[in-house]
C-alpha positions in Angstrom: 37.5 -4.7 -8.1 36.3 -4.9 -11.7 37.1 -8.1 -13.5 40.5 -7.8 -15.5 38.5 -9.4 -18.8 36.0 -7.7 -18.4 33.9 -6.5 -21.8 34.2 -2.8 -23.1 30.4 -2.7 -23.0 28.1 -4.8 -20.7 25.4 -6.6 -20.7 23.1 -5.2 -17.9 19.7 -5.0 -17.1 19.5 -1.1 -16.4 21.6 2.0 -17.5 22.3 2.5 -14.3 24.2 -0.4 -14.1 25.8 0.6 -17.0 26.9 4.4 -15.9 28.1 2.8 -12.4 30.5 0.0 -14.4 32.0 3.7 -16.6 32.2 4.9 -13.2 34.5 2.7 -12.0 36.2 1.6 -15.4 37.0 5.7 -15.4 37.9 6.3 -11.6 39.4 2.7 -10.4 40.1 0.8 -12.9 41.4 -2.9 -12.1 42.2 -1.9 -8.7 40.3 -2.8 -5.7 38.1 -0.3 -4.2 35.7 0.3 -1.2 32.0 0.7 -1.7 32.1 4.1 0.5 34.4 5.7 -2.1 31.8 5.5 -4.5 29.4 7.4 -2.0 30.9 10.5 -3.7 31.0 9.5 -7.5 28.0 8.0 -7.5 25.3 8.5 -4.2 22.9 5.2 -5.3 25.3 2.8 -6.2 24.0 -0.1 -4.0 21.5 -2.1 -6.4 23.7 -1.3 -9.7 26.9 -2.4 -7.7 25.0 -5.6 -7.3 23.9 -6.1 -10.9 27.4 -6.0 -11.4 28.8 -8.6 -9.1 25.8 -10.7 -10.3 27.1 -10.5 -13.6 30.7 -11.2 -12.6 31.9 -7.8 -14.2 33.3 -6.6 -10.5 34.8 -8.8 -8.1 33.4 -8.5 -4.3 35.4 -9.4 -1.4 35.4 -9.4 2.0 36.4 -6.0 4.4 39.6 -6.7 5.8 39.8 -7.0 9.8 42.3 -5.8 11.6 
C-alpha cells in the first residue's frame, strides 16, 4: 500500500524505482494491493518494489491466511 504522506516525487536510487512508485501512485493509489497484480503492469517489479518499502514510500504487509 503506498504511504498516505507519501512525496510527489521520490527519492530513489534507480528510475526504475521511480516508474514502479507512478505505477502504483496511477493504478492503486492509497489502497492495498497484491504483488501479483503488478505482474501485469509492470513484469520486474521485485527489486524496485523493495527500494520502495526500504524507503518507507509503500507499506508491506503480511498475506492474509485463511
Amino acid at each position: 500500500m503506498l504511504e498516505f504522506e507519501h512525496p510527489e516525487n521520490p527519492i530513489v536510487r534507480t528510475n526504475t524505482s521511480k516508474a514502479l512508485f507512478y505505477t502504483i501512485k496511477n493504478n492503486f493509489n492509497t489502497l492495498a494491493f497484491a504483488r501479483k497484480w503488478l505482474e501485469d503492469l509492470y513484469p520486474k517489479h521485485y527489486g524496485p518494489l523493495r527500494q520502495l518499502c526500504d524507503a518507507k514510500i509503500v507499506n508491506a504487509y503480511p498475506p492474509l491466511a485463511d
